[in-house]
ZAROSE-362005 format. One record per residue (C-alpha): residue number from 1; residue in one letter; x, y, z. Coordinates in nm, 2 decimals. Layout:
N
PT  num  residu    east   north      up
PT  NUM       A       X       Y       Z
...
% end
This chain:
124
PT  num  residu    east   north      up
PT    1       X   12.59   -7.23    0.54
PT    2       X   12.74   -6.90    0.43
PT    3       X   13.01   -6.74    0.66
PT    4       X   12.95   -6.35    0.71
PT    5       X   13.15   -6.09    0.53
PT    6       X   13.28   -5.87    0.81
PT    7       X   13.25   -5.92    1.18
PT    8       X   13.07   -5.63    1.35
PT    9       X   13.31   -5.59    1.70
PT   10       X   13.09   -5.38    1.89
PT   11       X   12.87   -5.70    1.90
PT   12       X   13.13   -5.86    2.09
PT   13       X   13.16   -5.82    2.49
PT   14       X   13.48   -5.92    2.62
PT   15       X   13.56   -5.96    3.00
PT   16       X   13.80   -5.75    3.14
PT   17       X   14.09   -5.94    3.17
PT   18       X   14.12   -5.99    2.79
PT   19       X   14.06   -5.58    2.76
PT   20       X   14.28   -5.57    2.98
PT   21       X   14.58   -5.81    2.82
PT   22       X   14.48   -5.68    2.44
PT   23       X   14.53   -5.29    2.64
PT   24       X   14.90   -5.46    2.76
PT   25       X   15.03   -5.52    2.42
PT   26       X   14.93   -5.23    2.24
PT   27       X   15.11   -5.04    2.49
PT   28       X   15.40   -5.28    2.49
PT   29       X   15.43   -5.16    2.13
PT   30       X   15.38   -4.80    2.15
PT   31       X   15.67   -4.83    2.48
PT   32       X   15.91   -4.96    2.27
PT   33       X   15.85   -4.71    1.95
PT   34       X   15.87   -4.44    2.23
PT   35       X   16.18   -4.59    2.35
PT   36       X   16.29   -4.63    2.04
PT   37       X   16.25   -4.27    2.00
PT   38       X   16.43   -4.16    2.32
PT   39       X   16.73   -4.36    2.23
PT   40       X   16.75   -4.15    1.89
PT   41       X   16.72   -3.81    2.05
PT   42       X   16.96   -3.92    2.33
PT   43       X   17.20   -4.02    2.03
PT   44       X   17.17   -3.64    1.86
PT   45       X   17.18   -3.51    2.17
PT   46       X   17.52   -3.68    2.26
PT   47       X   17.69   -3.61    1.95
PT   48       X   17.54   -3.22    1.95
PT   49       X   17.51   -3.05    2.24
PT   50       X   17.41   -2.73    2.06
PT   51       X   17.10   -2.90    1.98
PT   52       X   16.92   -2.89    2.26
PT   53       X   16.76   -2.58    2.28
PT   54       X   16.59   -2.75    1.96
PT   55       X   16.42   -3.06    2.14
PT   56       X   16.38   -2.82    2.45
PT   57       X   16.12   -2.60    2.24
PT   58       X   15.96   -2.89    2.10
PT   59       X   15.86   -3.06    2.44
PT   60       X   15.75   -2.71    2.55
PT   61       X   15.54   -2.73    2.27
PT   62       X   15.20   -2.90    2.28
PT   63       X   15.29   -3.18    1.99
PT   64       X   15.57   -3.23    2.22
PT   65       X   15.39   -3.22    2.58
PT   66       X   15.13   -3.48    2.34
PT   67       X   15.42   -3.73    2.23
PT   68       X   15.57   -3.74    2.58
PT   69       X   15.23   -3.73    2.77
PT   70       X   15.10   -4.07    2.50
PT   71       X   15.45   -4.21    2.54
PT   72       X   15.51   -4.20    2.93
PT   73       X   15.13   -4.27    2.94
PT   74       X   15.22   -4.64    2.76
PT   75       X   15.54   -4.70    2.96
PT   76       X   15.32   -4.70    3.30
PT   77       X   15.05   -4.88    3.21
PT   78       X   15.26   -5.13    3.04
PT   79       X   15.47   -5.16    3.35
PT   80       X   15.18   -5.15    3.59
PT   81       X   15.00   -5.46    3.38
PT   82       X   15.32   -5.63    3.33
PT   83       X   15.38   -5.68    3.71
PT   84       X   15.02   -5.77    3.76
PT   85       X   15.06   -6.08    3.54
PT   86       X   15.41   -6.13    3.69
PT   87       X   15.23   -6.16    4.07
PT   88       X   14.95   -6.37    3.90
PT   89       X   15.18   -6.64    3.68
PT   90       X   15.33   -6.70    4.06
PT   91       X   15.08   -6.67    4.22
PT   92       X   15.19   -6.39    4.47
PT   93       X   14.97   -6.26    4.73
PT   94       X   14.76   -6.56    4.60
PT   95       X   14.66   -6.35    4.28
PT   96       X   14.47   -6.67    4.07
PT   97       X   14.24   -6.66    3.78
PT   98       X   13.93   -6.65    4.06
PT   99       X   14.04   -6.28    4.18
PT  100       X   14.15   -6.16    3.82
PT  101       X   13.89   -5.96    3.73
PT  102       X   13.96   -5.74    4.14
PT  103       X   14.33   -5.73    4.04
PT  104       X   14.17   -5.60    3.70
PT  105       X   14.00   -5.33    3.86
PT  106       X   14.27   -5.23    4.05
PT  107       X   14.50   -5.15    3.81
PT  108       X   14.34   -4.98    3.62
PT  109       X   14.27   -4.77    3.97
PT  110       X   14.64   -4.72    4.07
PT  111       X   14.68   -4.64    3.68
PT  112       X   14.41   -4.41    3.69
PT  113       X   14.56   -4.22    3.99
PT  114       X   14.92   -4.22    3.86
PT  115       X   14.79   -4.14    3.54
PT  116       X   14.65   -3.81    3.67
PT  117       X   14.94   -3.76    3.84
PT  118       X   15.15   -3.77    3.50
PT  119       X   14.88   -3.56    3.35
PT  120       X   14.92   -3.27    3.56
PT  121       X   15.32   -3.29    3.57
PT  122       X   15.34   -3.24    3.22
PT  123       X   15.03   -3.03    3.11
PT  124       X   15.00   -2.88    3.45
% end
């Protein structure tokens, strides 16, 4: 029996949930480079004032709409998933592994709809 070389992972069909949970950590990552990020321009910004005509321009600008639009982007879905397995783990408003998959598609409706929302505040 010979193992194969590479796994081909559009083969693979997984349910939503786990789309869902792998969707969850990516963005807990890129939320906490983007916080990472604020924190630094939040320190230059304390220690020189003068310099904020500099980030002003750049969040004016469409690399900086882009990095705020991807970053506040992650911190809602992030926060929307992370109370969706907060009110499932305890089992608030009955939320068990049976109705997953309709807790599933709601959040990624209220994230749709707040996502559009964040959308047209910053490129609107």
């Amino acid at each position: 029996m010979t193992s194969p070389k590479w796994l081909d992972l559009r083969k693979f069909h997984f349910p939503l949930q786990a789309k869902l949970s792998i969707l969850h950590r990516i963005t807990g990552v890129l939320t906490f480079l983007f916080l990472l990020t604020g924190l630094g321009i939040l320190n230059f910004l304390l220690f020189r004032p003068e310099n904020f005509e500099i980030f002003r321009t750049f969040f004016h600008s469409p690399i900086g709409k882009l990095s705020l639009w991807l970053g506040l982007s992650s911190l809602l879905y992030h926060w929307l998933a992370g109370i969706r397995h907060l009110m499932m783990a305890h089992d608030f408003l009955q939320l068990q592994t049976r109705y997953s998959h309709r807790s599933g598609q709601w959040l990624l409706g209220i994230y749709t709809l707040f996502w559009l929302g964040l959308s047209w505040r910053i490129w609107g």
